[in-house]
Each structure stands twice: as C-alpha cells, then as structure tokens.
ZAGUSE-727287 format. One record per residue (C-alpha): x, y, z; residue in three letters; residue number from 1. Coordinates in Angstrom, 1 decimal, always signed. Layout:
<nukol><u>X</u><v>Y</v><w>Z</w><r>ALA</r><k>NUM</k></nukol>
...
END
This chain:
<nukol><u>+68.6</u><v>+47.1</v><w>+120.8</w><r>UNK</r><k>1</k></nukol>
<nukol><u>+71.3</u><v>+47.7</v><w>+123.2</w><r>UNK</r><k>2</k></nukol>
<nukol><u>+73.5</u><v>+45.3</v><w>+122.1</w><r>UNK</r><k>3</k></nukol>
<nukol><u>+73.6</u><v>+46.2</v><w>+118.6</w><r>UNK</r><k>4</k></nukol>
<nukol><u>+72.5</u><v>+42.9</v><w>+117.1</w><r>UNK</r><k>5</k></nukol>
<nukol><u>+70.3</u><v>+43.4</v><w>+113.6</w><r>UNK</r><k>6</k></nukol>
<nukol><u>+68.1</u><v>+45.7</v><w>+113.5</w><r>UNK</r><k>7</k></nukol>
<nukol><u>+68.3</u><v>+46.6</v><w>+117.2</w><r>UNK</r><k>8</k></nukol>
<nukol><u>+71.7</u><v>+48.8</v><w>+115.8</w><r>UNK</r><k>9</k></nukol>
<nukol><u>+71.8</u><v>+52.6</v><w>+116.7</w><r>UNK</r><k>10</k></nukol>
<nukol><u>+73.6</u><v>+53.3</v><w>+114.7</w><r>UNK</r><k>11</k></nukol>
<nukol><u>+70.7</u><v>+52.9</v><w>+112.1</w><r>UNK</r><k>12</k></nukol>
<nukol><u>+67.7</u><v>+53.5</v><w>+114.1</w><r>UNK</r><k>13</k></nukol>
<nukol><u>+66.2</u><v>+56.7</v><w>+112.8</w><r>UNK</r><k>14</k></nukol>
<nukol><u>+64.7</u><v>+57.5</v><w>+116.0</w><r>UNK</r><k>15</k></nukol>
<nukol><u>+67.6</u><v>+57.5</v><w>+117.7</w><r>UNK</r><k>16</k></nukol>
<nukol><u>+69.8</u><v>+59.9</v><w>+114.9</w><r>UNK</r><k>17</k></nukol>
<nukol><u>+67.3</u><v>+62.1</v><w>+115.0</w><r>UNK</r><k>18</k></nukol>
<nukol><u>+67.4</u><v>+62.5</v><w>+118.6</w><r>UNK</r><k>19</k></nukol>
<nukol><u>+71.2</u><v>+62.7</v><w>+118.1</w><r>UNK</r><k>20</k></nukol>
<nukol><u>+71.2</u><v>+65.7</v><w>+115.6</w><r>UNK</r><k>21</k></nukol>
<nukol><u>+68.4</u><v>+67.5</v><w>+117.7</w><r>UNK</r><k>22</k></nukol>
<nukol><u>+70.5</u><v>+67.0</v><w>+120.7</w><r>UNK</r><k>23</k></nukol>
<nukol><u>+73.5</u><v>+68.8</v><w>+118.0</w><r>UNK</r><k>24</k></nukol>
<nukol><u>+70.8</u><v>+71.5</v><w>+116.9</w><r>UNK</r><k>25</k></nukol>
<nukol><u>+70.5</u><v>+72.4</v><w>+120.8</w><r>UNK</r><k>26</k></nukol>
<nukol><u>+73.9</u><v>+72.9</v><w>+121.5</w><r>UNK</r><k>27</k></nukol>
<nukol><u>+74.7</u><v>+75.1</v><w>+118.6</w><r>UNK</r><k>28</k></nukol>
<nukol><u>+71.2</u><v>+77.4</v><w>+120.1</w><r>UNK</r><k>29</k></nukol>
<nukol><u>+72.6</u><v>+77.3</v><w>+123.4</w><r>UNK</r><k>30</k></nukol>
<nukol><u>+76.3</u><v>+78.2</v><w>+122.6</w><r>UNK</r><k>31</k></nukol>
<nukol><u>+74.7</u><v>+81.0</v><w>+120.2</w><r>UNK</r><k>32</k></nukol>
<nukol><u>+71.4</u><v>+82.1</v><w>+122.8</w><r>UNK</r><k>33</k></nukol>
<nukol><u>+72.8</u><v>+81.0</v><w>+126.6</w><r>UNK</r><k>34</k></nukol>
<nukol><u>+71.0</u><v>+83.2</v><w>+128.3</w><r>UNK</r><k>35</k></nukol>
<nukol><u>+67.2</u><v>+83.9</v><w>+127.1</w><r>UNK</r><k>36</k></nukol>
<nukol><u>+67.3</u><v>+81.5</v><w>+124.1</w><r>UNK</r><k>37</k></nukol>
<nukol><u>+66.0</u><v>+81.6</v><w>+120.5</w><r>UNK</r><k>38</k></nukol>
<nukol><u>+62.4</u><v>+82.4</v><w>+122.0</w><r>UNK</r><k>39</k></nukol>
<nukol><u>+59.0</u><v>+80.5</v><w>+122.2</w><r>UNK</r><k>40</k></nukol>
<nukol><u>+57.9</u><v>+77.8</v><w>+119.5</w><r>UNK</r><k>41</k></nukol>
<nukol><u>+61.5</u><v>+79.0</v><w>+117.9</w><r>UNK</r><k>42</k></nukol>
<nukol><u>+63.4</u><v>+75.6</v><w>+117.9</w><r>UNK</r><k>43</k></nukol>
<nukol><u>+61.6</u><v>+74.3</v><w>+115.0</w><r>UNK</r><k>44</k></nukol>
<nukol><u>+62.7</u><v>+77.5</v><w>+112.8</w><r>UNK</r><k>45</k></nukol>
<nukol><u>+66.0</u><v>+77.9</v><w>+113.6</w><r>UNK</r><k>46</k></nukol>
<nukol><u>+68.7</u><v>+77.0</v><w>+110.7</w><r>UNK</r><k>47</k></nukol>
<nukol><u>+71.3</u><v>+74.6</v><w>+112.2</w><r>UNK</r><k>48</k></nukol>
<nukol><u>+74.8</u><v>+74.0</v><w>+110.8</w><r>UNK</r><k>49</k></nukol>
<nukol><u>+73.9</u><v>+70.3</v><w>+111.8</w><r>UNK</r><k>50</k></nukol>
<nukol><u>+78.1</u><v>+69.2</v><w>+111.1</w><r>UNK</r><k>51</k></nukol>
<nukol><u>+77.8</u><v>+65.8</v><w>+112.1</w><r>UNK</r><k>52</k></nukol>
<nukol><u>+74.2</u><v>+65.1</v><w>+109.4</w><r>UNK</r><k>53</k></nukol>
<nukol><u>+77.1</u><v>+63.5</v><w>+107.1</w><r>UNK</r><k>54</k></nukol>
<nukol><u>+77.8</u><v>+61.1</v><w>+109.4</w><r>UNK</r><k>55</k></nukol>
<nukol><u>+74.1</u><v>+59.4</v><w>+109.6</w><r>UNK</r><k>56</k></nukol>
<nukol><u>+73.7</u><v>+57.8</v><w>+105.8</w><r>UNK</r><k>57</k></nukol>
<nukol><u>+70.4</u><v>+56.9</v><w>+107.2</w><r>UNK</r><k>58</k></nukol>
<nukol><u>+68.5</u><v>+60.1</v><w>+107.4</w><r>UNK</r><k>59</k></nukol>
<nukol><u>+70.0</u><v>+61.2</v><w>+104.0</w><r>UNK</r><k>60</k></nukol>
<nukol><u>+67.0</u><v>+60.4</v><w>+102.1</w><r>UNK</r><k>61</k></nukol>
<nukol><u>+64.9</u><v>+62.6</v><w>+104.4</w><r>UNK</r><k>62</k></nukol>
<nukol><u>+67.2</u><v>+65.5</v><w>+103.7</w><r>UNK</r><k>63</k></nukol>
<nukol><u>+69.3</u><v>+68.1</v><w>+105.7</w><r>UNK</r><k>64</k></nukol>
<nukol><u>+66.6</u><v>+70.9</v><w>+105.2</w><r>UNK</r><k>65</k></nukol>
<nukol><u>+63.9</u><v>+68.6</v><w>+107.1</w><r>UNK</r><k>66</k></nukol>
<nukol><u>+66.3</u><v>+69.0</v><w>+110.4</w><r>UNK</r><k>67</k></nukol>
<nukol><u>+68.3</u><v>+72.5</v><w>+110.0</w><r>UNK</r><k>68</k></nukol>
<nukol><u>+64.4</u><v>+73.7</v><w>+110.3</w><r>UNK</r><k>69</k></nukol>
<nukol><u>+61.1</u><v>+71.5</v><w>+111.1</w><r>UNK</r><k>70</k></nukol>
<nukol><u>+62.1</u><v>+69.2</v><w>+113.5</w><r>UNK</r><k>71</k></nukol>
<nukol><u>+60.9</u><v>+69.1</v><w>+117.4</w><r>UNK</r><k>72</k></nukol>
<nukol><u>+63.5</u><v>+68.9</v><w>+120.3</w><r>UNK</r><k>73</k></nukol>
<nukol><u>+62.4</u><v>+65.5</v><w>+121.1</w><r>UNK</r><k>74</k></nukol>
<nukol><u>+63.1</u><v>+66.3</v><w>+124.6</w><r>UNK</r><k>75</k></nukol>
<nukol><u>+61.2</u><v>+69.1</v><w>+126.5</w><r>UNK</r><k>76</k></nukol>
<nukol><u>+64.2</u><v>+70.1</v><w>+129.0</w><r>UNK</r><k>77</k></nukol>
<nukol><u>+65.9</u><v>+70.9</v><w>+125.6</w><r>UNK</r><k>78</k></nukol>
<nukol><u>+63.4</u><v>+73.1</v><w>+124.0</w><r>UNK</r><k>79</k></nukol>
<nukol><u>+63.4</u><v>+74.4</v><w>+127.3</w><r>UNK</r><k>80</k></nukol>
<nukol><u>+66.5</u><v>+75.5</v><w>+127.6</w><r>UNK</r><k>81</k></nukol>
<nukol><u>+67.0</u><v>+76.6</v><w>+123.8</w><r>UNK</r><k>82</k></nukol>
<nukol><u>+63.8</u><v>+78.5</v><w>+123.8</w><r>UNK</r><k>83</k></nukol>
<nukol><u>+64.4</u><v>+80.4</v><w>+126.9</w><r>UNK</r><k>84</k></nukol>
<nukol><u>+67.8</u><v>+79.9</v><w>+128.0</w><r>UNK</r><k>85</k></nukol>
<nukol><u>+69.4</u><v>+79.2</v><w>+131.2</w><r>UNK</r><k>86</k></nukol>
<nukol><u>+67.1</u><v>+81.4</v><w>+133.0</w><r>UNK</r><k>87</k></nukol>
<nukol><u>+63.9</u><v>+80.1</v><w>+131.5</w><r>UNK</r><k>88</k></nukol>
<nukol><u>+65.5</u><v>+76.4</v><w>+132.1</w><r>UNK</r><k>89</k></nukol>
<nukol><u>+66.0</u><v>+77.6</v><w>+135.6</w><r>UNK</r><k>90</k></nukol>
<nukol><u>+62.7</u><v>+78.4</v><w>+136.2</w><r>UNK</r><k>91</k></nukol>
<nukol><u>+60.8</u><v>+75.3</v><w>+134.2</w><r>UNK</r><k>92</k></nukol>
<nukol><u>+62.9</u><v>+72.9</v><w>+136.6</w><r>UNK</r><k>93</k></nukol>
<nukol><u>+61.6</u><v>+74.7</v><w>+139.8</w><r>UNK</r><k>94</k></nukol>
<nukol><u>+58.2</u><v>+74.5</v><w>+139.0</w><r>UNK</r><k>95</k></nukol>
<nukol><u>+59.0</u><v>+70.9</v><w>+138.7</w><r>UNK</r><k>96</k></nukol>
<nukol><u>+61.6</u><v>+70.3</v><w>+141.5</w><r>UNK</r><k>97</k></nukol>
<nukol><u>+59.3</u><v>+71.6</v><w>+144.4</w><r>UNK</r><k>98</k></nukol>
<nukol><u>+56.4</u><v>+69.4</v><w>+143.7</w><r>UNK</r><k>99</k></nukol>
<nukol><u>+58.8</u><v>+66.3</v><w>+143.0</w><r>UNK</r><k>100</k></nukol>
<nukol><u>+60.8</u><v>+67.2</v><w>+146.5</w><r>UNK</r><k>101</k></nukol>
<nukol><u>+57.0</u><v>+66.8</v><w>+148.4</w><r>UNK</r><k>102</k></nukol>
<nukol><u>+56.7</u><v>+63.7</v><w>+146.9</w><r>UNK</r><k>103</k></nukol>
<nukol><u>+60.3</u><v>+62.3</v><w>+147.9</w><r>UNK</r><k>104</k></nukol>
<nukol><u>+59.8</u><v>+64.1</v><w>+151.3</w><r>UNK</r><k>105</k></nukol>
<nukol><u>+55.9</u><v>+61.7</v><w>+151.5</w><r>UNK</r><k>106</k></nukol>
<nukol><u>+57.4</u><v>+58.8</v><w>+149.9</w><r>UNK</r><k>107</k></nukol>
<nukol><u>+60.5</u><v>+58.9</v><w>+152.3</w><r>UNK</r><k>108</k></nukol>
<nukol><u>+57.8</u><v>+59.6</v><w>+155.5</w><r>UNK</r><k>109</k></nukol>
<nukol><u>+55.2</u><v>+56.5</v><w>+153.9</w><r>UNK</r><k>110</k></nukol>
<nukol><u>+52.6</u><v>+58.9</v><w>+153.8</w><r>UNK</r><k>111</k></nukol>
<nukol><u>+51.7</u><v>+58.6</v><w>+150.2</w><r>UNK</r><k>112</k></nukol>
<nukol><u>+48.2</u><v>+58.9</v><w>+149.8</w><r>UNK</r><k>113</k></nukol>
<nukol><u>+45.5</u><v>+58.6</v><w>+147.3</w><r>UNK</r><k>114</k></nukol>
<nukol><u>+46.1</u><v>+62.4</v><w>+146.6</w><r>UNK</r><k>115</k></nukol>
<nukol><u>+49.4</u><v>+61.6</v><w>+145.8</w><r>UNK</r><k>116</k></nukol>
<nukol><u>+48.8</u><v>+60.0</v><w>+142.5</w><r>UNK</r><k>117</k></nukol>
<nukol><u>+48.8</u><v>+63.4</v><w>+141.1</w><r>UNK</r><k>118</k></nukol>
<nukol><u>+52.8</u><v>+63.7</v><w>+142.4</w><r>UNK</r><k>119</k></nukol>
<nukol><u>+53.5</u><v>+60.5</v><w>+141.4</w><r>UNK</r><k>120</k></nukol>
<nukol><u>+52.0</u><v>+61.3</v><w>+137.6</w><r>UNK</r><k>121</k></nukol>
<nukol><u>+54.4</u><v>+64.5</v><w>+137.5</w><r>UNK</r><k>122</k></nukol>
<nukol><u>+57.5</u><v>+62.3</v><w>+137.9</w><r>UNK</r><k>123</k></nukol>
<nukol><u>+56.3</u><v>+59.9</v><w>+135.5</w><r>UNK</r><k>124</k></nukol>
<nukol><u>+55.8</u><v>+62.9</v><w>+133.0</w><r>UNK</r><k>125</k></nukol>
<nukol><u>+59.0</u><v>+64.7</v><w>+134.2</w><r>UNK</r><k>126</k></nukol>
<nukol><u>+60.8</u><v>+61.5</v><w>+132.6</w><r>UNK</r><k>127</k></nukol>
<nukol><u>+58.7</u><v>+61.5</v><w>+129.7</w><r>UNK</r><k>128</k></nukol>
<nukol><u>+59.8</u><v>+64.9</v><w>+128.9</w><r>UNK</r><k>129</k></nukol>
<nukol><u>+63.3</u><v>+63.2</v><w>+128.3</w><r>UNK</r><k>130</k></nukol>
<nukol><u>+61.8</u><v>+61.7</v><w>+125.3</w><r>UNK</r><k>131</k></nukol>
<nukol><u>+59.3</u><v>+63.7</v><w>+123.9</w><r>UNK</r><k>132</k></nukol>
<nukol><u>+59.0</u><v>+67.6</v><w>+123.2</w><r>UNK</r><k>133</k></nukol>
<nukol><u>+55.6</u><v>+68.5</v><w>+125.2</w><r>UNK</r><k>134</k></nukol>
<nukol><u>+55.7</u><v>+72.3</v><w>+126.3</w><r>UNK</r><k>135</k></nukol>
<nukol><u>+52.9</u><v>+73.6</v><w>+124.8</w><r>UNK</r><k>136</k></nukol>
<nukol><u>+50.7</u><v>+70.5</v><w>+125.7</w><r>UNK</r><k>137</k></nukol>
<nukol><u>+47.9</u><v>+71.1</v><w>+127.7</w><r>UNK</r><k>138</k></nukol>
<nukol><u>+48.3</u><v>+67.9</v><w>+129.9</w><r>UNK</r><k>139</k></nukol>
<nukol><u>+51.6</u><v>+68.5</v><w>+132.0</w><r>UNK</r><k>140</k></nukol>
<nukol><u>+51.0</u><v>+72.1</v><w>+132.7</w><r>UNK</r><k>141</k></nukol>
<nukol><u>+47.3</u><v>+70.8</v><w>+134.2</w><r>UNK</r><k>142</k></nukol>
<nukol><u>+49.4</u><v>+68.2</v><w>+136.2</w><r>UNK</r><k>143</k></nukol>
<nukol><u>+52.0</u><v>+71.0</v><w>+137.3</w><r>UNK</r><k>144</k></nukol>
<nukol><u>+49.5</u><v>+73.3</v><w>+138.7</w><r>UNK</r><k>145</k></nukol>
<nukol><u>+47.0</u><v>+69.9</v><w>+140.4</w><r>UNK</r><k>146</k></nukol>
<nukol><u>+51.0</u><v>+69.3</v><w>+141.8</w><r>UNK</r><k>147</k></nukol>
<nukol><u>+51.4</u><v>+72.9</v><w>+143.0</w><r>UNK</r><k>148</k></nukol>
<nukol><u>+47.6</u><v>+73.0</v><w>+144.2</w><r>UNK</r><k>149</k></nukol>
<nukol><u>+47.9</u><v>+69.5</v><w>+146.3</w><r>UNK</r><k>150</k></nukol>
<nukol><u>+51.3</u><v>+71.0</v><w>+148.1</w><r>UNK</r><k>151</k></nukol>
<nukol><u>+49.2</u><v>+74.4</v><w>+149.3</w><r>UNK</r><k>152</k></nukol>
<nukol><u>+45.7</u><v>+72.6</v><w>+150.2</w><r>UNK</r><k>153</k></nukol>
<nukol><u>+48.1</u><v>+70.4</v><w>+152.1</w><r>UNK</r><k>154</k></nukol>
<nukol><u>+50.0</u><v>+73.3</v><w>+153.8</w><r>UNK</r><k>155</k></nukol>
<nukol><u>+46.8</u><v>+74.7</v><w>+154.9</w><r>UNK</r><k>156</k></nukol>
<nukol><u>+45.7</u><v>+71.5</v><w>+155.8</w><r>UNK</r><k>157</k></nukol>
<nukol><u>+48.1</u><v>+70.8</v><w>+158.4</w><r>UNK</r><k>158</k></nukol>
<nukol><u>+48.6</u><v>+74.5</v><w>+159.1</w><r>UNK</r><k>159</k></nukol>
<nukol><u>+52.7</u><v>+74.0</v><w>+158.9</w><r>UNK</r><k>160</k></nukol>
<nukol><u>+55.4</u><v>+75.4</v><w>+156.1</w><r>UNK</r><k>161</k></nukol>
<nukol><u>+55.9</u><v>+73.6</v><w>+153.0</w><r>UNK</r><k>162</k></nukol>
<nukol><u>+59.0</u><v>+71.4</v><w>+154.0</w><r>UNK</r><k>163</k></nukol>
END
C-alpha cells in the first residue's frame, strides 16, 4: 500500500480520498468557525466548497453532494475541533491528556497494574480516534470517565496529589 504498487495506490484508494477531502471539509469549517465551531452533530450538514473533489476521478461516481454534506470526519479530533472549535478541542484533549500523563507517569515508574488496563485501553482508543469519527459513541466516553475514576480512587488511595 505504501509503496504504491497495484492496487495498494493512494492515489485510488477510496478510503484514503475520502479521508483526504474530509480532512479539506475541516479546514474550510475551521478557517470559517475557529473559535466555537459549526456546533454539535453539524459536520455532516455543513456544505463544503470541496476545491480539490476534481482532482480524485475516483469518487466521481459517488458524487460531490455525498461529501459537501453526509459524510463523517473520519477522525474524531477533527469533528472535535470543527464542531466546537479551538476551545472545545481544547478541552476534549485535556480530558484525554491527564489520564494518558498517569499512565506515562506508571509506565515510566513500572507500576502498571491490572487496573491499568483501563489507561492503557484509552490510548489505544485515543489513536483510534485518528481514524474513525466516534464522539457520540457510548464506549470512549465510558472509558474516559473509568480513566478519570482510576486516577481519583488512586489519589485517595495513596492519600497524595495527582502527579
């Protein structure tokens, strides 16, 4: 696939354009919505100007219509960041940064425990989210808040400050 031999070419995978024009769709809503975004569930309806669609002969049969409007993010840090903006973005990544720091700070110390499978499962999903749109799944935010939950239980556990 990498190397471009056959059918492994990008440059036809549908997968992959799609992801590319998605990727295009998020840039126009961020350079039009920086700040709080195009709003909840909104990436789907939003009407792109989708400029480079031309250049992917590929997805012409599906149609330009299918991805101005209809088509997921792909990617959940970029519905994230369309949806809510820069703020919202900000705030998504710290619910996920502080759990994933605890696990670095256990990993680093070898104190990874059987309760840590739960940490371990968020950075798994957190580079999931790179390839699929998954916000409004019920799964990652139940792994989020076990994440969150393990750091406090822990803190009060040992009695000491989250560090």
């Amino acid at each position: 696939l990498l190397r471009s031999e056959g059918e492994g070419d990008l440059t036809q995978d549908k997968s992959w354009l799609i992801r590319k024009l998605m990727i295009e769709k998020g840039g126009e809503i961020v350079n039009e919505y920086p700040f709080l975004g195009v709003g909840p569930n909104n990436f789907k309806l939003y009407k792109a100007e989708l400029s480079s669609f031309k250049n992917y002969n590929r997805l012409h049969g599906i149609g330009k219509h299918h991805f101005e409007a209809g088509t997921s993010a792909h990617n959940t840090y970029l519905q994230v960041i369309t949806e809510f903006g820069i703020l919202g973005a900000i705030c998504y990544l710290l619910l996920l940064i502080r759990p994933l720091y605890y696990l670095a700070r256990l990993f680093i110390r070898s104190n990874l425990t059987l309760e840590s499978a739960i940490l371990v499962s968020l950075f798994g999903i957190s580079i999931h989210f790179y390839t699929i749109a998954n916000l409004t799944g019920a799964l990652p935010w139940f792994i989020i808040g076990l994440s969150w939950a393990l750091i406090h239980v822990n803190k009060l556990r040992t009695g000491k400050q989250w560090n």
